[in-house]
C-alpha positions, 0 to 999 in steps of 0.5 A: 503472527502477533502484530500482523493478522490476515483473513480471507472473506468472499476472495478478499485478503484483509491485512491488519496492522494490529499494535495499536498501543503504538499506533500500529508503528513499524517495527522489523519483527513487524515489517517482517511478519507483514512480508511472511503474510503477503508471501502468503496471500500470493501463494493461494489463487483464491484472492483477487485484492488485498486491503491493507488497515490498522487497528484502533484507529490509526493506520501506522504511525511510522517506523518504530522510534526504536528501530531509528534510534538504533539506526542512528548510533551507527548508520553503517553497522550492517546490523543497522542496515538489514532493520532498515532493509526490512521496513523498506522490504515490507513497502515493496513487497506490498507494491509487488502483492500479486493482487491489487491492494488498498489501504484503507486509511484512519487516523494517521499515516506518518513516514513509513506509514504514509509510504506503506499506504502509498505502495497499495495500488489505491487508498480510501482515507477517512476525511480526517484522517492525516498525512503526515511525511514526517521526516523534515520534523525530526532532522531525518532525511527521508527513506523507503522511496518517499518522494518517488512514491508521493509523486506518482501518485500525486504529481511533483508539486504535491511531492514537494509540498508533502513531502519537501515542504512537510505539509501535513494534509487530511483525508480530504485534501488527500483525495483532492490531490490525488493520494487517494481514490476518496474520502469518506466518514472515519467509521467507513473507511473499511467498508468502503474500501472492501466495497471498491476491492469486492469486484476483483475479489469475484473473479481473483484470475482476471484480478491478477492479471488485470493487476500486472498489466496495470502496474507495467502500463500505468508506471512508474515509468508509465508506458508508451500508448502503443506499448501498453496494447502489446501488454494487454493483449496477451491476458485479453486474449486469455480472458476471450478464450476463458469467457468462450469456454464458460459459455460453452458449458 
């Protein structure tokens, strides 16, 4: 892999987008080396969280203008559609990581970049990080399951503005509506968000299953009240019988 680097430190997957001479932008050979690394992390049973960054200060700067451009000389070539399919891919297969994720958020999040941060399970930004849905300015429609994943995050007003409207917004008014978890200083961005991911990587067992069970109750579409006890209640069990066997030895 030369654009998507992982590192598995104190059972914590840390995943970088590293072409920073394009601010990290999404190309296929990209979006596919980033679906071959979760591949990966999903496979060991020693990472309980997944942070997801960019390297040189940028987070990503969304799909590589290239791969549009060939997209828009003929949208129903099948070869257009499968590079399409793959950056979408790579969205969803971070959403589906069997740990949970956060990305960690400097610089700029624009299009597919603000999708990939808003398919992690939660996001710490830097304050002056920006937002950016990108696709009204360049005459685009948006794709990838923009306006679905900007409203579960942040309601159907931030949606509409955000990514509706295409109001650009920082890290702090991120945090303030909801895309994001919190706002820190730009040079802690990364060691925040590895702070926040370090006590499901202790424990990447429970991690996971916490992990499940919080997607399937929390939505897209959230569950009934009643609906989410019966989901937890088989992995508590789990975990009561795991802590009485620990305790016994």
């Amino acid at each position: 892999m030369t654009e998507v680097r992982w590192e598995i430190s104190d059972g914590i997957a840390v995943v970088t987008l590293a072409a920073p001479e394009r601010r990290n932008a999404l190309t296929v050979e990209m979006a596919r080396e980033m679906e071959a690394a979760f591949d990966e992390i999903d496979a060991r049973d020693d990472v309980g969280a997944a942070v997801v960054r960019g390297s040189g200060g940028s987070f990503c700067a969304g799909a590589h203008l290239g791969v549009l451009g060939e997209a828009a000389r003929d949208p129903l070539d099948d070869d257009a559609q499968r590079d399409i399919d793959a950056l979408y891919g790579s969205f969803l297969r971070v959403g589906r990581c069997r740990t949970a994720t956060i990305a960690a958020v400097r610089g700029a999040a624009v299009g597919a970049g603000l999708n990939l941060a808003l398919a992690t399970d939660l996001r710490i930004v830097a304050r002056d990080a920006r937002l950016i849905s990108g696709f009204l300015r360049i005459g685009v429609h948006p794709g990838g399951g923009h306006f679905t994943l900007l409203s579960r995050a942040a309601g159907r007003d931030a949606a509409a503005a955000v990514g509706l409207f295409g109001h650009e917004i920082d890290g702090e008014r991120a945090a303030a509506l909801g895309l994001a978890w919190q706002a820190v200083d730009d040079a802690d961005v990364e060691a925040t968000a590895l702070q926040v991911a370090a006590r499901l990587g202790k424990d990447p067992a429970l991690a996971r299953r916490m992990t499940a069970s919080f997607r399937r109750e929390a939505g897209p579409p959230a569950t009934s009240w009643d609906v989410g006890l019966e989901i937890e209640r088989g992995p508590q069990m789990w975990s009561f019988r795991r802590r009485a066997k620990a305790s016994a030895t």
